[in-house]
One Martini backbone bead per residue (centre of mass of N, CA, C, O) as a GRO file, in nm:
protein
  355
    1UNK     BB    1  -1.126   1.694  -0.418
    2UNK     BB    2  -1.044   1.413  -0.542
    3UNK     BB    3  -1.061   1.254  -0.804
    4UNK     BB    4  -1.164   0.981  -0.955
    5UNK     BB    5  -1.000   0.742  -0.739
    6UNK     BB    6  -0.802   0.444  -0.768
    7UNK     BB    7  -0.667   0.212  -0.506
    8UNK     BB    8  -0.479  -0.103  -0.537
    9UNK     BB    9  -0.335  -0.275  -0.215
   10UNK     BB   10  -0.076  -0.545  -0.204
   11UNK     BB   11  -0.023  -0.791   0.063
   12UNK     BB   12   0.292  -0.956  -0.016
   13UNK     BB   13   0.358  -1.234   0.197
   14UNK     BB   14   0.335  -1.541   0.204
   15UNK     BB   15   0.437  -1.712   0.503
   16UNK     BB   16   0.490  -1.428   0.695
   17UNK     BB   17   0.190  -1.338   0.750
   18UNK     BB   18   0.146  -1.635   0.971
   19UNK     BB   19   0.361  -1.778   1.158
   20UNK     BB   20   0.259  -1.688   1.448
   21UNK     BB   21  -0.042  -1.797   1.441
   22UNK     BB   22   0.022  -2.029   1.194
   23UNK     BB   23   0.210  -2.321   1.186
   24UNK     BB   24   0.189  -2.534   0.857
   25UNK     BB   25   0.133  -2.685   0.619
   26UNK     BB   26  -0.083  -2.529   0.489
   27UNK     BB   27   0.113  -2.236   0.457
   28UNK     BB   28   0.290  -2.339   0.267
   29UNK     BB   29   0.126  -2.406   0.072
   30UNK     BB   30  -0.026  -2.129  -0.005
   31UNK     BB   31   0.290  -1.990  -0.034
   32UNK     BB   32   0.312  -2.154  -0.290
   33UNK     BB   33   0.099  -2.100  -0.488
   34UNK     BB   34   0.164  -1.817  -0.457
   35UNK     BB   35   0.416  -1.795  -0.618
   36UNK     BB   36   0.307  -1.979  -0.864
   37UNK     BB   37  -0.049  -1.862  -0.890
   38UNK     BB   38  -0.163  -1.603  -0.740
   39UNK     BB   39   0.018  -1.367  -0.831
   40UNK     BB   40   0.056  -1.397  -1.142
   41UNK     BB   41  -0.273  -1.399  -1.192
   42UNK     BB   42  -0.290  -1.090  -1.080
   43UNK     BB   43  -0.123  -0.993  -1.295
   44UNK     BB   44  -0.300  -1.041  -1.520
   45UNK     BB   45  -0.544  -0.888  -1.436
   46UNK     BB   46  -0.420  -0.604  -1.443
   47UNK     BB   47  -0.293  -0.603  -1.733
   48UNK     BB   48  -0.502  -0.625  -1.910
   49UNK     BB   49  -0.673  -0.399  -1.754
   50UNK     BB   50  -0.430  -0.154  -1.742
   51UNK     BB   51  -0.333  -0.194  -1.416
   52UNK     BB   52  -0.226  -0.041  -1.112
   53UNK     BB   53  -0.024  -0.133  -0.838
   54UNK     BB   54   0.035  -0.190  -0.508
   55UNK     BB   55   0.313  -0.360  -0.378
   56UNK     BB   56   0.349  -0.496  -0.095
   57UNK     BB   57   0.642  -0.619   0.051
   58UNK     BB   58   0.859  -0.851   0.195
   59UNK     BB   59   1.148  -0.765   0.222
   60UNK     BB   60   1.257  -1.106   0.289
   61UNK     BB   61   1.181  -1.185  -0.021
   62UNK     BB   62   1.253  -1.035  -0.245
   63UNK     BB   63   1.488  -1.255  -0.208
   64UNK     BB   64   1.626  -1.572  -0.229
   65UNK     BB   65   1.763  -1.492   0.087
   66UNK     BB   66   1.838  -1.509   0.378
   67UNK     BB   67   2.011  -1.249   0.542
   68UNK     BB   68   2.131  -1.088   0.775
   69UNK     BB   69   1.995  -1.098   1.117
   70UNK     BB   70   2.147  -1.009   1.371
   71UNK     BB   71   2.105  -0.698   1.429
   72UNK     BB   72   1.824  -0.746   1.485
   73UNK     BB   73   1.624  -0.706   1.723
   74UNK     BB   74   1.426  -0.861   1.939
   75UNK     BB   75   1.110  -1.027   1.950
   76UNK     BB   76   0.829  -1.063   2.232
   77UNK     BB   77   0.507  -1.194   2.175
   78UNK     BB   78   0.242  -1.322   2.364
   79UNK     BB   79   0.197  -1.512   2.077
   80UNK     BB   80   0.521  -1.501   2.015
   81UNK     BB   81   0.803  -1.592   2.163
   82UNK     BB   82   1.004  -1.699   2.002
   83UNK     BB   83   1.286  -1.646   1.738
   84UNK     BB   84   1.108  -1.473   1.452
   85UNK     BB   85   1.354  -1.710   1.280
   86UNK     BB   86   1.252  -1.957   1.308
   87UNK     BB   87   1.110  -2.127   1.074
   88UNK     BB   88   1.321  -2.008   0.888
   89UNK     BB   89   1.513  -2.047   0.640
   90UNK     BB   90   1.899  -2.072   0.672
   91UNK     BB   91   1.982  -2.197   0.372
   92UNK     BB   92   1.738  -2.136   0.204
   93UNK     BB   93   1.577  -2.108  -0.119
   94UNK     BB   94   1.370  -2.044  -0.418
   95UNK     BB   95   1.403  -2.338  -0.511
   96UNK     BB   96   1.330  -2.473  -0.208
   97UNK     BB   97   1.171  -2.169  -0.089
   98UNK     BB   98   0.896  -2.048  -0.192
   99UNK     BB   99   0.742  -1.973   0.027
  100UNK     BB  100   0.923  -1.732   0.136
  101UNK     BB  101   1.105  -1.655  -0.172
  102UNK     BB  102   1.048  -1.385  -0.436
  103UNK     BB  103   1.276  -1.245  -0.655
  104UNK     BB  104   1.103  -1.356  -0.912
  105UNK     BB  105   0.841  -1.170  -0.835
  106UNK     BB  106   1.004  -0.881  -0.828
  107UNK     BB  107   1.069  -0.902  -1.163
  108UNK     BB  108   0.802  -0.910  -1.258
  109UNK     BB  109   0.678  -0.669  -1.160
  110UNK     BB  110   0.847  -0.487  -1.271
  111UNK     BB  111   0.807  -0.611  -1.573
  112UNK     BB  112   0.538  -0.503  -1.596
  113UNK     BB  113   0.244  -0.393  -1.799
  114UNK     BB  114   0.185  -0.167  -1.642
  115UNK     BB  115   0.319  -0.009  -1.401
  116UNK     BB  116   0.432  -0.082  -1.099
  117UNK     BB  117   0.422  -0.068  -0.764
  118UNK     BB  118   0.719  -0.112  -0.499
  119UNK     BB  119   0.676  -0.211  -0.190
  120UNK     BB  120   0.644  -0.217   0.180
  121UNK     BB  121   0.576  -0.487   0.432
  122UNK     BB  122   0.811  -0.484   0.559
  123UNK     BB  123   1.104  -0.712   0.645
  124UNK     BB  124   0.922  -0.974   0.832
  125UNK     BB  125   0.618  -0.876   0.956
  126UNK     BB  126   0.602  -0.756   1.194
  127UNK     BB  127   0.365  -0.622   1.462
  128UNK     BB  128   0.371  -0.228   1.518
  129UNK     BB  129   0.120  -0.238   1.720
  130UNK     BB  130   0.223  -0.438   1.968
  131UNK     BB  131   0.291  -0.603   2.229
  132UNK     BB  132   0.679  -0.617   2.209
  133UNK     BB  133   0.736  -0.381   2.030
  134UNK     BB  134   0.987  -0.149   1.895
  135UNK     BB  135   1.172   0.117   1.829
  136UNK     BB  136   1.405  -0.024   1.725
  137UNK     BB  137   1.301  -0.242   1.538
  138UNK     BB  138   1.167  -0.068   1.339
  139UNK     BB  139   1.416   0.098   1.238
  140UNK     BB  140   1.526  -0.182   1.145
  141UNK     BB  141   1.328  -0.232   0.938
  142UNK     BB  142   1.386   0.045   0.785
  143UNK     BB  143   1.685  -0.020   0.714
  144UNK     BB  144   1.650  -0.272   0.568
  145UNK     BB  145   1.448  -0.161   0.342
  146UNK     BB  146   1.645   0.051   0.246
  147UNK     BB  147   1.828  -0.108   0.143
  148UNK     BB  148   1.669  -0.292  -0.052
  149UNK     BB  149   1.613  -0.080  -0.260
  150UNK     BB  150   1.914  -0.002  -0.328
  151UNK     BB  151   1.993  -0.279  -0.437
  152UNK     BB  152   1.703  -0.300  -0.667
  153UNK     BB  153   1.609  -0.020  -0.752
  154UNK     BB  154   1.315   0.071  -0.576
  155UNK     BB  155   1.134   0.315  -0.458
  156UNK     BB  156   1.103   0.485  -0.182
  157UNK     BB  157   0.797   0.467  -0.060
  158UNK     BB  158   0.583   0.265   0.037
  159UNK     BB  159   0.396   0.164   0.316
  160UNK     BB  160   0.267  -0.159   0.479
  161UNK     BB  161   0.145  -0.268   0.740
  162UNK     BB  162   0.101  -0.499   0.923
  163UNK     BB  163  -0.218  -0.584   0.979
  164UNK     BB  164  -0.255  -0.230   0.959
  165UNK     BB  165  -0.077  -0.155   1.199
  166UNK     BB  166   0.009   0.148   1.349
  167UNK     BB  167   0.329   0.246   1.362
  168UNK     BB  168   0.582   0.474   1.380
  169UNK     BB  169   0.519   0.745   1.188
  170UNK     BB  170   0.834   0.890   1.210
  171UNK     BB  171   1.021   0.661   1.124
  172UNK     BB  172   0.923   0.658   0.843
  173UNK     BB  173   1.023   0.905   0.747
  174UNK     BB  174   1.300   0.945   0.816
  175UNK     BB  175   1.361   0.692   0.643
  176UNK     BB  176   1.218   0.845   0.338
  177UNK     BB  177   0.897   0.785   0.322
  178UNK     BB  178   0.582   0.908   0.178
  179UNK     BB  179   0.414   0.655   0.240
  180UNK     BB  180   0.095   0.530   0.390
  181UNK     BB  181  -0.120   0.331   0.508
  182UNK     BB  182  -0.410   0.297   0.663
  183UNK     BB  183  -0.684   0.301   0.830
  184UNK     BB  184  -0.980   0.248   0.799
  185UNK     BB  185  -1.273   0.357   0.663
  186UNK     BB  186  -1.575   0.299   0.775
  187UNK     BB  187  -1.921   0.309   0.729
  188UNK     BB  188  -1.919   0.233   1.052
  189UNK     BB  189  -1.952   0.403   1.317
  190UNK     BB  190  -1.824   0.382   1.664
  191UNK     BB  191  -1.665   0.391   1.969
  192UNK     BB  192  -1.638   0.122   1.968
  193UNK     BB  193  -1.423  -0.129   1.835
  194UNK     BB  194  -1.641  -0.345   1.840
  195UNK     BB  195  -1.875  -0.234   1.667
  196UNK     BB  196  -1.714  -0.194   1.433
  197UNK     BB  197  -1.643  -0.448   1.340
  198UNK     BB  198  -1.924  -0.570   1.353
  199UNK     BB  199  -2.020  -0.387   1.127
  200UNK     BB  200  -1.825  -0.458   0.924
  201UNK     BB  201  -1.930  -0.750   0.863
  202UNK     BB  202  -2.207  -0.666   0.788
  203UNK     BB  203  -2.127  -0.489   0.516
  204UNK     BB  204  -2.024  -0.771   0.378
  205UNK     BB  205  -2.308  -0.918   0.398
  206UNK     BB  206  -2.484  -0.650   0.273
  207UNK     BB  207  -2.335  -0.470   0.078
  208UNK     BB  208  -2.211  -0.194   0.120
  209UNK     BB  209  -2.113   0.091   0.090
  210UNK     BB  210  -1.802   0.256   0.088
  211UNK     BB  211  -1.571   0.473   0.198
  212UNK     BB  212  -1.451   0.747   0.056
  213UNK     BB  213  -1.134   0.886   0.043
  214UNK     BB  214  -0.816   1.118   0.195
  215UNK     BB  215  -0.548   1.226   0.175
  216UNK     BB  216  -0.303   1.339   0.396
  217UNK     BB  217  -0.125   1.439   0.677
  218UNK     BB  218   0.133   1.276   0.891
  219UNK     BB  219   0.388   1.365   1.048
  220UNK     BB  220   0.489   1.425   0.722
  221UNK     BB  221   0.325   1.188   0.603
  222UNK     BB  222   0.100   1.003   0.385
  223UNK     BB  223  -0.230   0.908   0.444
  224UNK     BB  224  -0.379   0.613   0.311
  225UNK     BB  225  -0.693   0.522   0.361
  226UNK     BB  226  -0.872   0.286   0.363
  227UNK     BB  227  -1.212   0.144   0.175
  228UNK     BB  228  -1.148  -0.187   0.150
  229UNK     BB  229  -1.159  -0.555   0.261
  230UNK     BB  230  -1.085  -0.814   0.115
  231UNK     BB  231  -1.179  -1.130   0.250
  232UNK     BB  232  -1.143  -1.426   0.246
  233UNK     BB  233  -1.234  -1.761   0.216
  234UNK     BB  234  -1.228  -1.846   0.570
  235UNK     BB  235  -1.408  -2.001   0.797
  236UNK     BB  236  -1.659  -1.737   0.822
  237UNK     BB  237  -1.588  -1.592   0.532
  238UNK     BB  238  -1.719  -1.831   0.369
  239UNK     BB  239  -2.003  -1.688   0.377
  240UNK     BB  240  -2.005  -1.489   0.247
  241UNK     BB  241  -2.131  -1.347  -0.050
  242UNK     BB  242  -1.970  -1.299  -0.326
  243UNK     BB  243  -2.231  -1.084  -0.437
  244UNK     BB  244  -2.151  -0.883  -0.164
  245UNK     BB  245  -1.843  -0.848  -0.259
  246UNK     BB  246  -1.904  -0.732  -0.557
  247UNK     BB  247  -2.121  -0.522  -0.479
  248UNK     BB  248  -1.914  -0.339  -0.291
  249UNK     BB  249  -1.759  -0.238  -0.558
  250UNK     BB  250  -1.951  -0.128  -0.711
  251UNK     BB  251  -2.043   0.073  -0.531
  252UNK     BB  252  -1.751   0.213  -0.516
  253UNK     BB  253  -1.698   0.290  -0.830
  254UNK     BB  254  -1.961   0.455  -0.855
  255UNK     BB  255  -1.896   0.672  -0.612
  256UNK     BB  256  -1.644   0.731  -0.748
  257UNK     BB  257  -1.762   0.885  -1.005
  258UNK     BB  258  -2.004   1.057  -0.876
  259UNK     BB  259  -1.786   1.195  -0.602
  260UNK     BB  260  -1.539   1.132  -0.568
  261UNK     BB  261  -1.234   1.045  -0.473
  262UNK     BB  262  -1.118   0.745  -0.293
  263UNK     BB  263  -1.074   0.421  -0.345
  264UNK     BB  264  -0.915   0.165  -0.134
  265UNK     BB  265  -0.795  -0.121  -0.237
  266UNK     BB  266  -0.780  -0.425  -0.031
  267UNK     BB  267  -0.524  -0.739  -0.040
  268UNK     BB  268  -0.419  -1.085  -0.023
  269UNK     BB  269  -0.278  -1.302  -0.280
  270UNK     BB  270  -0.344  -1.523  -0.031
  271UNK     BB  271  -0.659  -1.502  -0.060
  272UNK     BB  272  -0.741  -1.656  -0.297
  273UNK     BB  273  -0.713  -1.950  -0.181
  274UNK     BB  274  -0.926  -1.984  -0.074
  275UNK     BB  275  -1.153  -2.105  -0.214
  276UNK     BB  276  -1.080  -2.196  -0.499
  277UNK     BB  277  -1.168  -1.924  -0.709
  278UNK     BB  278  -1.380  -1.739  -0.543
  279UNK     BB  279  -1.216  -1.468  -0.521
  280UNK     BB  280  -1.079  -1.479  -0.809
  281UNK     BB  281  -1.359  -1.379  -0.952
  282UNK     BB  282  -1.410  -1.122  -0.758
  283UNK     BB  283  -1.167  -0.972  -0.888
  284UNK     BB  284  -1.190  -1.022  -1.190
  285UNK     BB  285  -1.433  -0.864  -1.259
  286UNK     BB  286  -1.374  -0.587  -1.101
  287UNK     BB  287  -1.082  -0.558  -1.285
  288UNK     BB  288  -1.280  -0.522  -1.557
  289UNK     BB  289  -1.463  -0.285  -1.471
  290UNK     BB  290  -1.241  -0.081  -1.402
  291UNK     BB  291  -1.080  -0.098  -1.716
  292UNK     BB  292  -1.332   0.023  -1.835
  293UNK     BB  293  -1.369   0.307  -1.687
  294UNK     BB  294  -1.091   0.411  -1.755
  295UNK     BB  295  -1.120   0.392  -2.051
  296UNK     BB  296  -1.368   0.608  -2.014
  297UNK     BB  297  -1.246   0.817  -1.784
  298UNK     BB  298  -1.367   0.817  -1.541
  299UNK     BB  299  -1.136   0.666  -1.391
  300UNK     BB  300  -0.857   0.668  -1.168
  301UNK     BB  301  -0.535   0.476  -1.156
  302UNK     BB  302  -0.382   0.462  -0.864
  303UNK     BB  303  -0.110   0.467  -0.708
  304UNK     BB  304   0.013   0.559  -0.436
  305UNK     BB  305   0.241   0.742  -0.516
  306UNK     BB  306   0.116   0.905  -0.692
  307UNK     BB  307  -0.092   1.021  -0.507
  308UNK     BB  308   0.132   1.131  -0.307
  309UNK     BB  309   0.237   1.331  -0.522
  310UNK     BB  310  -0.006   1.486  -0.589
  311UNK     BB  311  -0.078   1.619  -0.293
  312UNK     BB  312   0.166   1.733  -0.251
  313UNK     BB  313   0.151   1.933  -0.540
  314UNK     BB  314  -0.082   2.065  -0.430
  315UNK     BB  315  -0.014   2.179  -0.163
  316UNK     BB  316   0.199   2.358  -0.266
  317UNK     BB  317   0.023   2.535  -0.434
  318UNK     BB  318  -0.189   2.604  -0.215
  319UNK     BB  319   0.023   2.762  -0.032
  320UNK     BB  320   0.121   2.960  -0.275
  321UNK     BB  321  -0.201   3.093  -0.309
  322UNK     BB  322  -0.209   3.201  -0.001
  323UNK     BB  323   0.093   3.261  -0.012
  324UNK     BB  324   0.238   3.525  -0.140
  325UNK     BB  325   0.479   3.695  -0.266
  326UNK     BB  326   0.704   3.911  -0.108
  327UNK     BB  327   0.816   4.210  -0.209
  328UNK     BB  328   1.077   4.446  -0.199
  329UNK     BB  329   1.196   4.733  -0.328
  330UNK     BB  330   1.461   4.612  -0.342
  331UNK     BB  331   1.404   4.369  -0.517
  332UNK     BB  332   1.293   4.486  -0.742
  333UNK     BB  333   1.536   4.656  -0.811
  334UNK     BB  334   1.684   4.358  -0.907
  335UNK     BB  335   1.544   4.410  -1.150
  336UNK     BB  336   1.582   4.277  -1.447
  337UNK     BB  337   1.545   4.431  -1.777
  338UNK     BB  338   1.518   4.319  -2.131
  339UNK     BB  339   1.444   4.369  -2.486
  340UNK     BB  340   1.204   4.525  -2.526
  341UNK     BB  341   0.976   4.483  -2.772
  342UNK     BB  342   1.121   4.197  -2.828
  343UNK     BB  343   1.126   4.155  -2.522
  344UNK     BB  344   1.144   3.981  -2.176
  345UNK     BB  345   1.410   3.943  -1.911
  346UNK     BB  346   1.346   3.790  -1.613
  347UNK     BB  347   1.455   3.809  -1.331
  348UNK     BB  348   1.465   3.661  -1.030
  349UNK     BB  349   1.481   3.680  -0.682
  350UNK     BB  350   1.578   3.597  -0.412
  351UNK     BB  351   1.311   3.405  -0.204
  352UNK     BB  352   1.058   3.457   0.068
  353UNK     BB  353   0.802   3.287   0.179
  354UNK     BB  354   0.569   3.409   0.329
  355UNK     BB  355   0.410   3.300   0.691
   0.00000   0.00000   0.00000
């Protein structure tokens, strides 16, 4: 079991996130909100309790303006027929439409003490999960994705799905990254996936302790799942309470204090803005709290990146101490040793770890 650790991943995504379901004045407020004041004010609470986190970030903001997407397969879904960049200002910049474009919020989170993890949160937003999705869009989303790291020294290693939708994991790997978000795994679950669904939200009202989960390997690249998604405070979502909210994280830190695993807390910091302040005073207590625990050695604060790096070096140690070295008697003979009394100097042999 992974040592008692916390891994924060924030899908930062404007105006993008969301102009397929609904594209309105709202959704712009909202998105400019987040550029000026809902990102800048997570990331303070964040560094001031020293606490690192993986911003998955939509490749196509974080540049200052709309790159050429002639390229791009067009993508055609049941709830959004039109063509994908129908509404994305195809002249403007983040000076004029910062509701879209944040190049300025990638260089601040890039240079914020303790360092942050930049990843992506695909290059659209396109739903990789739905019908009408293709694979060579994804292909082509991913390639967008990778240009745009080489481009600004970014560290191919993080991805996470549009609204958490999991598709090609196999080109996503091919494509370079290291590890991905996965679903969820909720504390109750059914066959159904809507009695599951409805399990989740009871949850949410009940303040149910989350359950902690364990990185794996996935067709090639680390899968590391969800263990509680802060949801908004709009529509019905506005009636949990608060109080239940908070129940639910602190829950969940005592959880993994005292049984190790990972806690994997996710959220979009365009979730502060509605009913502001109410979400960003539960996220700010929550990251208060995780910060004395880590100063006090309980737990480990680490990025997806991290977690990932740590689980592959333990994998191969691990593979390494099940399957030792076979040497064969010609082996050992081109074994030179020197040095005498006074030390030993020893060659070792090309080796091939027995199957």
């Amino acid at each position: 079991m992974t040592r008692p650790t916390v891994v924060i991943s924030l899908d930062l995504e404007l105006s993008w996130g969301s102009f397929d379901l609904c594209y309105d004045d709202d959704l712009l407020r909202m998105g400019r909100w987040t550029h000026d004041v809902g990102a800048p004010n997570l990331l303070d609470h964040l560094t001031r309790n020293g606490l690192s986190s993986t911003w998955a970030i939509v490749g196509a903001m974080m540049r200052s303006s709309l790159p050429d997407v002639s390229a791009l397969p067009e993508v055609h879904f049941p709830h959004f027929s039109k063509p994908w960049f129908s509404y994305v200002p195809k002249e403007g910049d983040e000076s004029t439409h910062p509701e879209w474009f944040g190049a300025s919020l990638v260089k601040m989170i890039r240079n914020a003490e303790p360092k942050q993890e930049i990843g992506f949160h695909s290059f659209s937003h396109v739903p990789f999960g739905q019908r009408g999705m293709t694979r060579e869009r994804a292909i082509a989303e991913y390639r967008h994705c990778a240009r745009i790291a080489q481009e600004l020294e970014i560290p191919q290693t993080s991805f996470v799905f549009p609204r958490n939708l999991v598709a090609y994991i196999t080109e996503l790997r091919d494509a370079g990254f290291k590890c991905f978000r996965d679903v969820d795994q909720p504390s109750i679950q059914f066959a159904s996936d809507t009695l599951t669904s409805i399990a989740m939200v009871w949850a949410d009202f009940a303040g149910l302790a989350p359950r902690m989960v364990e990185p794996s390997l996935k067709e090639g690249i680390v899968s590391i799942p969800g263990s509680l998604l802060i949801r908004y405070a709009a529509g019905w979502r506005k009636c949990i309470p608060d109080a239940s909210r908070l129940r639910r994280l602190r829950k969940g830190l005592e959880r993994v204090r005292r049984n190790g695993g990972v806690f994997h807390v996710w959220f979009h910091p365009e979730n502060l803005y509605a009913e502001w302040p109410r979400i960003e005073n539960v996220v700010a207590r929550f990251l208060e709290e995780l910060g004395t625990a880590v100063r006090n050695a309980d737990v480990r604060c680490l990025t997806m990146g991290q977690l990932a790096e740590e689980f592959q070096a333990n994998s191969i140690t691990k593979q390494n101490s099940q399957h030792p070295v076979a040497y064969t008697a010609s082996k050992l003979a081109n074994c030179v040793i020197s040095g005498g009394d006074h030390g030993a100097d020893l060659a070792i042999p090309t080796w091939r770890e027995s199957a």
